[in-house]
N, C-alpha and C positions, 0 to 999 in steps of 0.2 A: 683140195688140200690133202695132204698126208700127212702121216703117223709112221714112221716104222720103230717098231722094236725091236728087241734081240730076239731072238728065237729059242726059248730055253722051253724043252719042254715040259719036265716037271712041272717046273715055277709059271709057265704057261699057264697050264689048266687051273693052276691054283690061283693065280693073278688075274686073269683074264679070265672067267670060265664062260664068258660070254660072249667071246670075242667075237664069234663070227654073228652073232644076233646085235652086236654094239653097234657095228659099222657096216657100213652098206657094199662095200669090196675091200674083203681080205685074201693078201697075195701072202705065198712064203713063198721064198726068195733067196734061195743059199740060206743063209745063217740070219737072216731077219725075216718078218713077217712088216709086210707094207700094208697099213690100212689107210681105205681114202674114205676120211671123214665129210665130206661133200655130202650125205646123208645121212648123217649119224644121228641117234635115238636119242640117245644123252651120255656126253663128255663134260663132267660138272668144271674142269678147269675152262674149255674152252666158251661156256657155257657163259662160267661168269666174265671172260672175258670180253665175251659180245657184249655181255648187259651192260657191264661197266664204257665201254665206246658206244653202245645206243646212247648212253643216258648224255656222254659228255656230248655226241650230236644236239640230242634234245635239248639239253643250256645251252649249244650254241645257236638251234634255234630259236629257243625262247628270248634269249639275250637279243641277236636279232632283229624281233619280233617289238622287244621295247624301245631298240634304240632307235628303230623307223619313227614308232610314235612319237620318242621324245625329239628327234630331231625336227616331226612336224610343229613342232611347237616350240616355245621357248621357255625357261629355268621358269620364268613369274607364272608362266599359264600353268604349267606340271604342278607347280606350288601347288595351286586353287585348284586340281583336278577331284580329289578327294571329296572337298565341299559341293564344286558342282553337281558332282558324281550325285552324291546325298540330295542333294536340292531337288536334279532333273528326274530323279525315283520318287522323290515325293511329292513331285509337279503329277509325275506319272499318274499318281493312285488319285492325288488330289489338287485340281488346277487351284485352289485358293489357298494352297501350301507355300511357306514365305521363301521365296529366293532369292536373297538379298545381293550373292556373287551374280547370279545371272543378270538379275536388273540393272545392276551397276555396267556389266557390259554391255548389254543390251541400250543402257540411256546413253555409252558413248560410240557407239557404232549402227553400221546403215542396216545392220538386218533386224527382224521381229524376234520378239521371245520365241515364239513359233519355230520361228527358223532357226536360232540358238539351239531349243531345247529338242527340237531335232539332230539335229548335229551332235550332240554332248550325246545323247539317247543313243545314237547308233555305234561311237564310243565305247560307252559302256558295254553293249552287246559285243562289242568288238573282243574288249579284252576279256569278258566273261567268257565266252566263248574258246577263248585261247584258251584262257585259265583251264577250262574243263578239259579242252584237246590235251593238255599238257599234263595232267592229272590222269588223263585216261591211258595215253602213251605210258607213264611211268610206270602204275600200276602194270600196264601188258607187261613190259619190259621185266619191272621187276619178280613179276609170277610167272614168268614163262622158265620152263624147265626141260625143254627142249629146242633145238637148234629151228626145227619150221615151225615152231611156235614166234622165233624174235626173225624169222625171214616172213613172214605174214604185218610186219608192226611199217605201219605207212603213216606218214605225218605230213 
């Protein structure tokens, strides 16, 4: 990508007195100076410019990321996710912990609590996990203050 300005040189050195430290190849050119930003240090518009399209990428993969879930499932089961969620963490630490959603599915269907609280358990890691990915993306995103700092951000 490029940059060019006008070429004034006064106002140059006064505006720019960095210029050729800013960007990674600066041409003058007749009456402009063409810079190619393709390695630049830091340019705080274009800067926040990436941040702000990282981040709308990152909701749209977040977004995504939930609608897979909720589509594996249906509006009643998302309801009770929350309660399971709580239940299957408390099975977790203590198998004599009461889990009244789980049982209730578990006495109208062919699998075991076992195999329930398996399944809900890997779930939860699921979206934990995201959670964190998605929190960790941000923060980069939003603390990065240079250009190969947000070409470094993989998700």
């Amino acid at each position: 990508m490029k940059i060019i300005f006008p070429l004034v040189k006064d106002k140059m050195q006064i505006v720019y007195p960095d210029i050729q430290n800013l960007f990674s190849n600066v041409i003058i050119q007749g009456t402009n100076v063409i810079a190619d930003y393709s390695g630049i240090k830091i340019f705080t518009e274009y800067i926040e410019d990436r941040q702000t399209l990282l981040l709308q990428e990152l909701k749209t993969f977040d977004d995504a990321f939930l609608e897979a879930m909720e589509n594996k499932y249906s509006r009643r089961e998302v309801a009770t996710f929350e309660d399971k969620r709580k239940e299957a963490l408390a099975y977790r630490v203590d198998i004599n912990a009461p889990t009244p959603y789980i049982d209730a599915v578990v006495l109208n269907s062919t699998f075991s609590k076992a195999e329930l609280m398996a399944s809900i358990l890997v779930n939860v890691d699921a979206f934990a996990q995201h959670d964190a990915n998605v929190s960790r993306i941000k923060a980069l995103i939003t603390d990065a203050t240079t250009n190969a700092e947000l070409e470094t951000i993989t998700y």
